[in-house]
C-alpha positions as a printed NumPy array, in Angstrom:
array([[-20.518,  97.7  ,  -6.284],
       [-19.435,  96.614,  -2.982],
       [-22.347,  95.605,  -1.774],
       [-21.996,  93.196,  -4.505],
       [-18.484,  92.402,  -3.75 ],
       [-19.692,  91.301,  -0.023],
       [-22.471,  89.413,  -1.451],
       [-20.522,  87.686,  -3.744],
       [-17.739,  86.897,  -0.742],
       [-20.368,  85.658,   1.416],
       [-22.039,  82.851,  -0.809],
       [-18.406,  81.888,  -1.976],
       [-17.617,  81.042,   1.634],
       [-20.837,  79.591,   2.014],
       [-20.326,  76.784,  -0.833],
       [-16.974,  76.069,   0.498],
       [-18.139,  74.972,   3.944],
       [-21.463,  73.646,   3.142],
       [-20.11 ,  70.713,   2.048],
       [-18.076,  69.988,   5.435],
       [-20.807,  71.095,   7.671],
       [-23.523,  68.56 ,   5.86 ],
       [-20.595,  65.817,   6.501],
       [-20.738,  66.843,   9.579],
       [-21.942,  64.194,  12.537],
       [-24.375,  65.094,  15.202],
       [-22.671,  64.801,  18.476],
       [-24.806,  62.582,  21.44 ],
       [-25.697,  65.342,  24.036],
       [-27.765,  63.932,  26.955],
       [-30.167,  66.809,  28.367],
       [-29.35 ,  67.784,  31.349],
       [-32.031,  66.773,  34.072],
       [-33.932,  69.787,  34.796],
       [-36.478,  70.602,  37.992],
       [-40.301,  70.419,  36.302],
       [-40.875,  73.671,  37.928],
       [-38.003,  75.332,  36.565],
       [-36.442,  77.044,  32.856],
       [-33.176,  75.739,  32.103],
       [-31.229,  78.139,  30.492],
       [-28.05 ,  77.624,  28.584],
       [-25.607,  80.66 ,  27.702],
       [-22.793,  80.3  ,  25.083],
       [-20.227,  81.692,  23.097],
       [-18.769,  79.954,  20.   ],
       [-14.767,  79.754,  19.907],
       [-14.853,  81.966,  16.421],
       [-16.478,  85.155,  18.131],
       [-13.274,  86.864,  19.776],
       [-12.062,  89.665,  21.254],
       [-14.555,  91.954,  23.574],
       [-12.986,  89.966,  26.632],
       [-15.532,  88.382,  28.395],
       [-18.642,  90.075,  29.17 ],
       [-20.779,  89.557,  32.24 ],
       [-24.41 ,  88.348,  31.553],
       [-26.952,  89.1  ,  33.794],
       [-30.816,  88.494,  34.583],
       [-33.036,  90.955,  36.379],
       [-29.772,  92.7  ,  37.651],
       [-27.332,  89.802,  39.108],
       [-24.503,  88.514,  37.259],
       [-24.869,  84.8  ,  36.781],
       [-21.732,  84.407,  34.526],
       [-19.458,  85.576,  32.117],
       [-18.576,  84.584,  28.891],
       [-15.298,  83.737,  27.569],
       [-15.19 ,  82.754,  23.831],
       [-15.739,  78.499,  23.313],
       [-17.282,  78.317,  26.553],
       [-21.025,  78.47 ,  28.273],
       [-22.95 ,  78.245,  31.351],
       [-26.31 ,  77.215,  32.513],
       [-28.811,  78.608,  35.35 ],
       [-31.944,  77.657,  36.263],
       [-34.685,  79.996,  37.062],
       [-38.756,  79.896,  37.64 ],
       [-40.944,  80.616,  35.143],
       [-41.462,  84.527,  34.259],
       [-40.5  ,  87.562,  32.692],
       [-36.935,  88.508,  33.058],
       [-33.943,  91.094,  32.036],
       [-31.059,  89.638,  30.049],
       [-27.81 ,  91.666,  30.113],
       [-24.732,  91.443,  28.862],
       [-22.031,  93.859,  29.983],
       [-18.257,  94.865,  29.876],
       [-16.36 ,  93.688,  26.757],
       [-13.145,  96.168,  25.149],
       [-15.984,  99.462,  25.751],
       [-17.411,  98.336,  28.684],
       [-21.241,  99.122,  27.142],
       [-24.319,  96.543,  27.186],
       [-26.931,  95.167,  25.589],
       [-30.395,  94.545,  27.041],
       [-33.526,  91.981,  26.318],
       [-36.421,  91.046,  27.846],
       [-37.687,  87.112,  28.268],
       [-40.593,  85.057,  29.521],
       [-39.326,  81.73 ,  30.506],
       [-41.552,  78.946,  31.098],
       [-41.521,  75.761,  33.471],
       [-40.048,  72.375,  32.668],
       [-37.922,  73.905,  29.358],
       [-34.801,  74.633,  27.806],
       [-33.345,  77.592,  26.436],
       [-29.699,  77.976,  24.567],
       [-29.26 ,  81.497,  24.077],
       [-26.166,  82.487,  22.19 ],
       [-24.102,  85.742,  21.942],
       [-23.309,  87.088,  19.107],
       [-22.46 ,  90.114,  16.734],
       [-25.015,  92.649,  16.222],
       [-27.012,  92.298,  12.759],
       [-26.974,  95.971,  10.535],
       [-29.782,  94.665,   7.974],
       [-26.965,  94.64 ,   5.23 ],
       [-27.591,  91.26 ,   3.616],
       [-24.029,  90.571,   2.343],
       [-22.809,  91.979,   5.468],
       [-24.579,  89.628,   7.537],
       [-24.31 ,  86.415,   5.556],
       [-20.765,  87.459,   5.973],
       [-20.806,  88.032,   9.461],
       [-22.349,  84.654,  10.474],
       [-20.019,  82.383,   8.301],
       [-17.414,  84.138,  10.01 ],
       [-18.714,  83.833,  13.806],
       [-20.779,  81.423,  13.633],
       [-23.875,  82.841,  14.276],
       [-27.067,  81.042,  14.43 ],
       [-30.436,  81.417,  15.95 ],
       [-33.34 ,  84.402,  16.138],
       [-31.588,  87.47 ,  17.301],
       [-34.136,  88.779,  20.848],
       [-34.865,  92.301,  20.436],
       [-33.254,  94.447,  22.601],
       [-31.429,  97.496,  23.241],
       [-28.137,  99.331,  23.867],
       [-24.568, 100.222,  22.274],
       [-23.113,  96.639,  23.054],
       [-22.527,  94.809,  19.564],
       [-22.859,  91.595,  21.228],
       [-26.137,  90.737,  21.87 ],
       [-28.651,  87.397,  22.268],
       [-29.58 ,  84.591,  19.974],
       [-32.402,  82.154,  20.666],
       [-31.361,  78.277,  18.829],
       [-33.932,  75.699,  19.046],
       [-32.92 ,  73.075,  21.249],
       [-31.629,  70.269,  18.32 ],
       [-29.184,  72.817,  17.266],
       [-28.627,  74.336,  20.74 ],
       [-27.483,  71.037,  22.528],
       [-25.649,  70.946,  19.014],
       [-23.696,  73.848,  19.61 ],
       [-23.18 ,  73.125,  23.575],
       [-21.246,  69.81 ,  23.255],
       [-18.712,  71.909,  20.687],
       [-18.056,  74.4  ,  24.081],
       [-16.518,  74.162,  27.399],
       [-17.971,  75.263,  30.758]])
C-alpha cells in the first residue's frame, strides 16, 4: 500500500511539471574550447539537492573542487583511467567510481542522491532533486554519488549553475 502511495505521488508530480519543463527554452551554451589532447570534465550540483555541505570531489587522490549546491566546476585531464571521489558532506563518508576519459571530449558528471531500486521511491527522488543522467557504479556509504548526462542536456544543466 505505500509503495503505491509513492508511486502514485511520484507520477502526480510528474504531470504537474511536465508541462512547464516541455515549455521550457533551451538556453545558448557555447562549449568551452578544450585542448585536442585533453577530457574536459564538468562537475555539478543542481540548486534543489541540499544539505550534506559541500563535499570535496577528487580524481586519483587530489581534490580538484568542492561542491556547493547550484554551482560546478570544470578540470581538464589526459586521457585514461581515473578515481572519482566525493568526500565530506554532514557524515563526512564517500563515494567512489572509476572512469576512462578520452581525448578531445566532454564530460558533465552530476552529483546526486543515491538510487535504492524502489521505483516510486526513485521517480520521487529525481522530481524532487533533479536528478538526471546514468548513475557510474561505484562504491561506499556516501549517498551522494555520480551521474553521467550526455552533453545536450549537460551544457543544459551547466548554464542553470554558477561556478
Amino acid at each position: 500500500m505505500q509503495r503505491r502511495l509513492v508511486i502514485s505521488i511520484g507520477f502526480c508530480l510528474l504531470w504537474a511539471v511536465a508541462p512547464a519543463a516541455a515549455a521550457a527554452t533551451k538556453p545558448a551554451v557555447a562549449a568551452k574550447p578544450q585542448a585536442p589532447s585533453q577530457a574536459t570534465i564538468y562537475f555539478f550540483r543542481p540548486k534543489a539537492i541540499i544539505g550534506l555541505g559541500s563535499p570535496d570531489i577528487l580524481i586519483d587522490g587530489q581534490k580538484v573542487g568542492e561542491l556547493a549546491p547550484g554551482t560546478y566546476f570544470v578540470v581538464s585531464r589526459p586521457p585514461g583511467h581515473y578515481t572519482l571521489e566525493s568526500h565530506g558532506g554532514i557524515f563526512n563518508t564517500g563515494w567512489e567510481s572509476e572512469v576512462d576519459f578520452d581525448a578531445g571530449q566532454s564530460y558533465f558528471l552530476m552529483v546526486g542522491p543515491q538510487t535504492n531500486g524502489a521505483p516510486g521511491n526513485d521517480l520521487l527522488n529525481m522530481l524532487l532533486t533533479g536528478t538526471r543522467g546514468q548513475p557510474l557504479r561505484g562504491h561506499g556509504p556516501f549517498n551522494y554519488i555520480f551521474y553521467a548526462l550526455d552533453a545536450e542536456h549537460g551544457r543544459e544543466e551547466v548554464a542553470k549553475l554558477k561556478k
